[in-house]
C-alpha positions in Angstrom: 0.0 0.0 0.0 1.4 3.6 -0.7 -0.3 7.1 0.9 -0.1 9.2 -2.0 0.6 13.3 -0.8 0.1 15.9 -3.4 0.0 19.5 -2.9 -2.5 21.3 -5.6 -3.0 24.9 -6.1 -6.1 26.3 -4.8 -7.6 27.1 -8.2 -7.1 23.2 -8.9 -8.1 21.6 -6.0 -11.6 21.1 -6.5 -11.7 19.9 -9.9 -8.8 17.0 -8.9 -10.5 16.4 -5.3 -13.8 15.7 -7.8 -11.8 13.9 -10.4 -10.1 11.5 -7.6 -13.6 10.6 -5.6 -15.3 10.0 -8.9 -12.9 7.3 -9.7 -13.4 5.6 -6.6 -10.5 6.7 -4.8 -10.9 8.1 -1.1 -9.1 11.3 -0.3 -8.6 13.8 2.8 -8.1 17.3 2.4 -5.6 19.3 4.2 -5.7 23.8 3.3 -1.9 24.5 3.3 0.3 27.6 2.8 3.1 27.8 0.2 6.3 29.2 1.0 7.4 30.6 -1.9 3.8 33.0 -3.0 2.1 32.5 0.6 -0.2 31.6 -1.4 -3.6 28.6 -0.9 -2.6 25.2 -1.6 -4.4 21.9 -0.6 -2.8 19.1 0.1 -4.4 15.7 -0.8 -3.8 11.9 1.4 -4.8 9.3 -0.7 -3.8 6.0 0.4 -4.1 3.5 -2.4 -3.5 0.1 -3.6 0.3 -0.4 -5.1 -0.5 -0.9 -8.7 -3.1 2.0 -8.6 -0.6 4.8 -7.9 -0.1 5.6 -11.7 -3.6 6.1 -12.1 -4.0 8.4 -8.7 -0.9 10.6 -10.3 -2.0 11.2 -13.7 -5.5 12.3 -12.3 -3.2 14.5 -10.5 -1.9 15.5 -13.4 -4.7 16.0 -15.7 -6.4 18.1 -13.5 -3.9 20.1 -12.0 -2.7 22.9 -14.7 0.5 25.2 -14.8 0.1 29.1 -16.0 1.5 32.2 -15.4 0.4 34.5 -12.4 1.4 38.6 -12.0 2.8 39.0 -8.2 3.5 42.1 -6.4 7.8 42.9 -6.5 8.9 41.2 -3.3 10.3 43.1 -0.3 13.7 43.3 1.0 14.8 43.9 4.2 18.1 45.8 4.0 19.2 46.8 7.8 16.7 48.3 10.1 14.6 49.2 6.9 12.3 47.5 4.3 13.1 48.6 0.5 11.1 47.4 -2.9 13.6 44.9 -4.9 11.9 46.0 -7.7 8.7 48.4 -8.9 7.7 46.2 -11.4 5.3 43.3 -11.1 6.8 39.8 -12.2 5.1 36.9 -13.9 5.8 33.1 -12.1 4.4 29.7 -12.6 1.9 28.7 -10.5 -0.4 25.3 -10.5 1.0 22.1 -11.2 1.3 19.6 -8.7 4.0 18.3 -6.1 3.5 14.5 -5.7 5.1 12.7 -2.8 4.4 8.1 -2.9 5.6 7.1 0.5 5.2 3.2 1.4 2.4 2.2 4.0 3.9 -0.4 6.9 0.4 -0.5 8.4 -3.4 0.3 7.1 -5.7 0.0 9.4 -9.8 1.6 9.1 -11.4 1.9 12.8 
């Protein structure tokens, strides 16, 4: 057995949490913080069945999509004061997924 961990944007997490259930596969919802954007993620716990981990990461995949998002220039802090890095707005890559397959010693439903 394998617990699947995946950490899905926001924007995706409904349409892969939908995708995932209507294929029979049972999944628990955690709302996390990224680092990087401090931006909403979710991360997914799917525990699953060895040979259907391909299947639980190209769901994933399918529904979980990359594109380009406009953030605010970050701040630095350069000695006792706080200075704009830049005035200018940058494009990253958000969405996407992060997919974690750890091995299960012990399943047990009470």
């Amino acid at each position: 057995m394998k617990l699947v961990l995946s950490i899905v944007n926001t924007d995706d997490a409904h349409r892969v949490s939908s995708a995932l259930t209507k294929n029979g596969f049972q999944v628990t919802k955690l709302s996390t913080t990224g680092g990087f954007l401090r931006s909403g993620n979710v991360t997914f716990l799917t525990g699953v069945e060895d040979g259907k981990v391909k299947k639980v990461i190209q769901i994933i995949k399918d529904k979980s999509n990359k594109r380009l998002k406009t953030v605010p220039a970050p701040v630095s802090n350069v000695g006792d004061s706080a200075q704009l890095c830049s005035a200018i707005p940058f494009k990253v890559n958000v969405g996407g997924a992060i997919v974690f397959v750890l091995n299960v010693e012990d399943f047990q439903k009470l």
